[in-house]
N, C-alpha and C positions, 0 to 999 in steps of 0.2 A: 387522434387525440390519445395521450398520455393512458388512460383510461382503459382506452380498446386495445392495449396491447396486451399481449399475454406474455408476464415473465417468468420465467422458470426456476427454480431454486439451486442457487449455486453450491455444486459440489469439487472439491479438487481444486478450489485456486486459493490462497494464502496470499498475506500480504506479510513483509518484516521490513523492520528496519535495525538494521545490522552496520557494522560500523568493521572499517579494514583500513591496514597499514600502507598510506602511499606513500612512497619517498622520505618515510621517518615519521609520516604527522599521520594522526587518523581522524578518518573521514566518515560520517553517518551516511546512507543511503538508503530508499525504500524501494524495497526490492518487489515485483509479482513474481509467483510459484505459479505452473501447473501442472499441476501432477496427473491432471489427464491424461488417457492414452489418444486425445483429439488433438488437434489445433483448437486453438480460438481464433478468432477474426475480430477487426475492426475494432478491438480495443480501447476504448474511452475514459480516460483515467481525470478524476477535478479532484485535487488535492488543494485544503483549507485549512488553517487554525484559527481558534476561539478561544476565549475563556477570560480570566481576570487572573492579573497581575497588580500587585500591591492595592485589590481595590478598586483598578482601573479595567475595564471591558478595554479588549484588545481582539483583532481581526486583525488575518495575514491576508495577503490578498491572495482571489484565487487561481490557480495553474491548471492548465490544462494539458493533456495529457496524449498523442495518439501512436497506437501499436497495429502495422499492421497485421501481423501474425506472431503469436507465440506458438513454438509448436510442442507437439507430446511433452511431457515429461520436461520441459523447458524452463528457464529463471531470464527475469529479464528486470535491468534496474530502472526507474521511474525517473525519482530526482536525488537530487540530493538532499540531505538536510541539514542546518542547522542545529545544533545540541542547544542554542537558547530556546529554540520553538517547543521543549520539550515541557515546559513548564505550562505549557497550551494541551487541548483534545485537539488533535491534528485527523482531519476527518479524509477520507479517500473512498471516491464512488467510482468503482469499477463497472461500467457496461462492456459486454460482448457479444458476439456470436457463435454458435457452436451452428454446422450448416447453416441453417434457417431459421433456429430458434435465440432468440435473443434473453440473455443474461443481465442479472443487476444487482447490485449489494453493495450496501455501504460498509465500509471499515471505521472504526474511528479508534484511536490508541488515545485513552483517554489520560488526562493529565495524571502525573503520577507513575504511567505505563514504563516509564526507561529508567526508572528506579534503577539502581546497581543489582536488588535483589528481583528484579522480573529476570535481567540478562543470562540467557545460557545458549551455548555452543547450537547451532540452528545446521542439521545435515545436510538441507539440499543447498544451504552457500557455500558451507565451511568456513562460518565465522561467527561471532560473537551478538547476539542482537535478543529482538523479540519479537515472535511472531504471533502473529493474530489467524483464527484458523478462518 
């Protein structure tokens, strides 16, 4: 059970969502960082939006997510995203493994978060976004 596990407190992984130039048009994506000097394993990514729009409760549906390994110091992109969902808390629960001990943290880039004034230059993509530590 849920319960009996033991989670560890996550250090070293970042989530962004960062936005880069394809073939003329730009495109948002959310990216995992680890800045570990480990691998992670087994990777478990549920990415969701919530919140209200003009008044109205709105739900994206949710995705799932699997990585089998990101290694050391590694960046690896999720999904993509939509710039309308921005107007949503766009929620991302990261589980892992580091050996044997298992990982867990929610992320959520709450509405508001992609503002023009949150966005600044993000080093380990080299591009433009915001990242959540």
């Amino acid at each position: 059970m849920k319960k009996d596990i033991e989670f560890h407190p996550v250090t070293g992984v970042k989530l962004a969502i960062a936005k880069e130039e394809i073939d003329g048009q730009t495109e948002w994506g959310v990216y995992i960082i680890n800045l570990n000097l480990i691998e992670l394993k087994n990777l478990m990514i549920t990415s969701k939006g919530y919140g209200f729009i003009e008044g109205q409760e709105k739900k994206t549906s949710t995705l799932r997510h699997m990585i089998e390994e990101l290694g050391p110091q590694s960046i690896a992109k999720i999904e993509p995203i939509d710039p309308n969902l921005f107007v949503l808390n766009n929620e991302f629960w990261v589980s892992y493994y580091i050996l044997d001990q298992i990982f867990d943290k929610k992320f959520v880039f709450v509405e508001g978060s992609m503002d023009s004034s949150n966005i600044h230059r993000i080093p380990e993509l080299d591009l433009e976004g915001v990242l959540h530590p």
